[in-house]
Residue, then its C-alpha position, 0 to 999 in steps of 0.5 A: x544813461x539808462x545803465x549808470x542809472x541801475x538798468x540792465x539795457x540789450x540793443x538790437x541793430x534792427x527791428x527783427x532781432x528787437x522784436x526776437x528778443x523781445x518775444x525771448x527775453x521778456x523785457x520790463x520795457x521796449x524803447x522803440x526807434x521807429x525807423x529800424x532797418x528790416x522791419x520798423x518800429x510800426x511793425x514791431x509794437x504791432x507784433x508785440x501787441x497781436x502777440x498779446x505782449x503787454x510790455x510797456x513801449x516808448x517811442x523815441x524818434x526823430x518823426x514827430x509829426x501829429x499823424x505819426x504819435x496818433x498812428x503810434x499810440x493806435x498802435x498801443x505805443x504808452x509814451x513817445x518822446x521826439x528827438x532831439x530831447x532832454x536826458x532827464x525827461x527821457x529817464x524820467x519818463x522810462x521811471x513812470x512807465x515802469x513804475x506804472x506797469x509795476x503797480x501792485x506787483x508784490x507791493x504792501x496794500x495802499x491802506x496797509x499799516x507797515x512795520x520795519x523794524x521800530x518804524x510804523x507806517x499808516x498811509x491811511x493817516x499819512x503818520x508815521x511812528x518810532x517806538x510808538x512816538x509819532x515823527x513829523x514828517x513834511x508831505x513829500x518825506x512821507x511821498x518819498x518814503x512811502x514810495x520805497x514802501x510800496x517797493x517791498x524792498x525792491x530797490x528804486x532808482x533817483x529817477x524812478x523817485x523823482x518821478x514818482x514822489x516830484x512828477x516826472x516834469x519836475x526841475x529838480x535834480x536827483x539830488x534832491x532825493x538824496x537830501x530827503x533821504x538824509x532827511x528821513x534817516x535823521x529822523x528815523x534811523x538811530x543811527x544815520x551815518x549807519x542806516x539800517x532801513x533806508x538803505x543806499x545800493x551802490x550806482x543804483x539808488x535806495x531800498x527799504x530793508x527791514 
């Protein structure tokens, strides 16, 4: 589920107390049901955007007819999934959303050359540098790379890289990440049993540390 995956996750019973918290909590991301008791899910993405609140909000529902995705995105809605659905899309989907809405909050320039410790990083020429040698890296060890770069040392979890570095449709499992993670700590670090730059957050996922 979303906490073993590192989130932090608040439930409300209905759409009121929903919209309460989320007009005081300030969320990174609503999950919307659309058939809450007291006030639905229709009413509350409403309110949300008259508020001005642009917090992204996926829809997560058993209606899945045309006119109710239409009336939903209308509405502002960023995503809507059916049920029944697949628990790997579902966090895949809530790591695209959240790494959409996170896009260039304090995060390097695109083109921006990045140092971390010995290891030079140059997205212009997709290259990266040890203490001056270029390292071959294949095309999604520098994706995956780069996408902890962007973060700034925020930590990314296995799913948020999977979506971003695989696609969040991609048939592959979190495991995947790690074993490119291992694959880049073996040609960047000097010590990968020991990592001192990629490093891994317990129960939560990976971070550049520099």
């Amino acid at each position: 589920n979303l906490e073993l995956e590192g989130y932090e996750v608040r439930v409300a019973e209905d759409g009121a107390e929903g919209l309460r918290q989320a007009r005081t909590d300030a969320p990174d991301l609503v999950i919307l049901d659309l058939m809450l008791p007291e006030m639905d899910g229709y009413r509350v993405l409403r309110a949300l955007r008259e508020d001005g609140d642009g917090v992204p909000v996926l829809i997560l529902t058993a209606r899945g007819e045309e006119a109710d995705k239409v009336l939903g995105f209308r509405l502002g809605a960023d995503d809507y999934v059916t049920k029944p659905f697949g628990l790997a899309e579902l966090l895949a989907r809530v790591a695209a959303l959240l790494r959409r809405a996170g896009a260039g909050r304090a995060a390097p320039r695109e083109d921006a050359v990045v140092h971390f410790g010995a290891i030079e990083v140059n997205p212009a020429a997709r290259s990266v540098r040890r203490s001056g040698e270029e390292v071959p890296l294949t095309p999604k060890e520098f994706d995956l790379l780069f996408a902890l770069v962007r973060r700034g040392g925020d930590v990314a979890s296995r799913l948020e890289l999977l979506a971003e570095v695989w696609g969040h449709r991609a048939a592959v499992m979190t495991r995947t990440v790690d074993m490119h993670v291992a694959q880049l700590r073996r040609k960047l670090e000097e010590d990968p049993t020991d990592p001192r730059h990629i490093v891994t957050v317990w129960k939560a996922g990976y971070r550049l540390a520099k």
